[in-house]
C-alpha positions in Angstrom: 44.5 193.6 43.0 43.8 190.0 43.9 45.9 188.2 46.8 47.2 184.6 47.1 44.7 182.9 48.8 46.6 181.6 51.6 48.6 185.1 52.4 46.9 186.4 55.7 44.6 188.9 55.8 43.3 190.7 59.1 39.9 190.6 58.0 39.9 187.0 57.7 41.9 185.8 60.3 41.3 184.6 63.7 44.3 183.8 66.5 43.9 181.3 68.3 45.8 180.4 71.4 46.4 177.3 72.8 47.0 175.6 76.4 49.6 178.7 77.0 49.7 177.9 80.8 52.2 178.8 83.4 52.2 175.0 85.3 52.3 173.5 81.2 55.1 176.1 80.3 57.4 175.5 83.2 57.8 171.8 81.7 58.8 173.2 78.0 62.8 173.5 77.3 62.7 177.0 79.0 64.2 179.3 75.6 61.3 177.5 74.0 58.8 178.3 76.2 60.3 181.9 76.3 60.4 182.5 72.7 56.7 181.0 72.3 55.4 183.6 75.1 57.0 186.6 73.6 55.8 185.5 70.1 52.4 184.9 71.3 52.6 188.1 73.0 53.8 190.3 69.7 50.7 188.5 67.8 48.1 189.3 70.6 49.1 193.2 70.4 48.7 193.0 66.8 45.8 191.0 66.8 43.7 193.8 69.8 45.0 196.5 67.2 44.6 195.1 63.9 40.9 193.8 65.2 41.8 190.2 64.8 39.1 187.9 67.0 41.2 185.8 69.5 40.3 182.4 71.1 42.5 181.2 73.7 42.1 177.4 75.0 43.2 176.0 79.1 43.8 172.3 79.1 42.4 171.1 82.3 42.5 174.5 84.1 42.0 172.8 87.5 44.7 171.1 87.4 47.4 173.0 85.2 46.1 176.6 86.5 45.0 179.4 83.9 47.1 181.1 81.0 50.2 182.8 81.4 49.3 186.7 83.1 51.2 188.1 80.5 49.0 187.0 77.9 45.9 187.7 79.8 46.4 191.1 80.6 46.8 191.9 76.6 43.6 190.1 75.3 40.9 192.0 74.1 37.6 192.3 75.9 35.8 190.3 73.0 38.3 187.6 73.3 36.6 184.0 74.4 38.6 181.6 76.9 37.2 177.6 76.2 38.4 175.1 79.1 38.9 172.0 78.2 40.1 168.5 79.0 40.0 166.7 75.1 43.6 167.8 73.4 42.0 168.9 70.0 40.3 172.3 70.9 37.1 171.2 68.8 36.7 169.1 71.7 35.8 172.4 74.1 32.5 172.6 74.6 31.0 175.6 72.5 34.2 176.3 70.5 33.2 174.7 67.1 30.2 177.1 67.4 31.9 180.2 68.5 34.6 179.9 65.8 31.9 179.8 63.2 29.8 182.3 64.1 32.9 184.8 63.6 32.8 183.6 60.1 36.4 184.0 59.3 38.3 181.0 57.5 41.8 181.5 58.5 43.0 180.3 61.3 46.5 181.0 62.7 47.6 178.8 65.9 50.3 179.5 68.6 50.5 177.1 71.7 51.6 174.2 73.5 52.5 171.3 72.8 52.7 171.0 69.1 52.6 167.0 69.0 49.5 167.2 71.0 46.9 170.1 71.2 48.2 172.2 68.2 48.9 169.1 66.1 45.1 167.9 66.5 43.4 171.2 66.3 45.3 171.8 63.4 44.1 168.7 61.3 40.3 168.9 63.0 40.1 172.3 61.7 41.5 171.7 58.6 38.9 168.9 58.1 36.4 171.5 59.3 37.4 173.7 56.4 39.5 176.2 57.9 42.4 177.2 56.1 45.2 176.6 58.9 48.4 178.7 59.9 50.9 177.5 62.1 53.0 180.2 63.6 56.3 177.6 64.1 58.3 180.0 66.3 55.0 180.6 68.6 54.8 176.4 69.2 56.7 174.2 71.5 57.2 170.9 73.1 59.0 169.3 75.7 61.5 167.8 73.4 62.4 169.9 70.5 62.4 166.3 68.2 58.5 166.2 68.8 57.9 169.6 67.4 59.7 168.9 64.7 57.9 165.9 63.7 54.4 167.2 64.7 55.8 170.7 62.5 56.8 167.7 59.7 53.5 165.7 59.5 51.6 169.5 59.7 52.7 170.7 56.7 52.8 167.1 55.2 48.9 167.4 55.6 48.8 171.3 54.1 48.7 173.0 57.0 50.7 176.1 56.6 54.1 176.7 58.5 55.0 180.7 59.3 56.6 182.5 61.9 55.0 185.5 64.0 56.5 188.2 62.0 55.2 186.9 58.4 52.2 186.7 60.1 52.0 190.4 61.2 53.4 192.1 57.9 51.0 190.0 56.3 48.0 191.3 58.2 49.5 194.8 57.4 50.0 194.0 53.9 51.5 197.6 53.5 53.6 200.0 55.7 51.0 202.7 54.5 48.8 201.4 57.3 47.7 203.1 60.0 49.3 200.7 62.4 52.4 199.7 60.8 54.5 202.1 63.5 52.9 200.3 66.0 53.2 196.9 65.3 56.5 197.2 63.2 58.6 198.5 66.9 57.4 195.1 68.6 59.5 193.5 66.4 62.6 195.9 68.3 
């Protein structure tokens, strides 16, 4: 049976996180920030089980310290960390590269803040190619207005609005799957 082209599909995807830091998170509307880490958490799990590569991006790590521990203790030992000081995360050096040479074309983004860094990685990869996945309840900003808009103008440009739990029962695709148990009771 052939699939939609833009459903999800483990095999193809790559998760990408973005600028998920504690100093960066303390400034986000705090159920925001909440909600974003849990989501981001529920679609790392899946990701380590399901064998979905993970990128994860720092914005100035120096200055706005590293990602949240919660999220680094879950990512797989093949995941790649890029540091970086430009907002898109093409702007890292050696990121372009590393998400090629994976050779997957969708691309789903969680992060901070959605005006900003997921906004402009989400166009630059679009222009790249990449077929681009927003997970909107795994994104915030400081002011909820901004996401909105930056969510707006995203999907005004094709970029493809989801939330985290599309996202998983799409790379499942059926609760025959070996790990639908699994990643079904994060959902609890």
């Amino acid at each position: 049976m052939s699939s939609h082209p833009n459903l999800l599909d483990a095999n193809h995807s790559v998760l990408l996180l973005i600028d998920i830091q504690t100093r960066l998170s303390a400034a986000m509307a705090a159920e925001e920030a909440g909600q974003m880490a849990l989501h981001s958490e529920r679609l790392l799990t899946a990701a380590s089980l399901l064998e979905v590569p993970v990128l994860l991006t720092e914005q100035y790590p120096q200055g706005l310290g590293p990602t949240q521990a919660n999220l680094l203790e879950l990512l797989p030992a093949a995941a790649q960390v890029f540091a970086k000081t430009g907002f898109s995360c093409c702007a890292a050096e050696g990121f372009c590269a590393a998400l090629a040479a994976l050779g997957r074309k969708q691309i789903v983004l969680a992060g901070q803040e959605s005006h900003v860094c997921v906004l402009q990685t989400a166009l630059e990869l679009q222009h790249l190619g990449y077929r681009v996945h927003v997970v909107a309840d795994a994104v915030c900003s400081r002011r909820a207005e901004h996401k909105a808009l930056a969510l707006q103008r995203m999907q005004q440009q094709g970029i493809t609005l989801s939330c985290h739990e599309s996202v998983l029962f799409e790379w499942l695709r059926d609760a025959k799957h070996e790990r639908f148990k699994t990643i079904s009771s994060l959902l609890r």
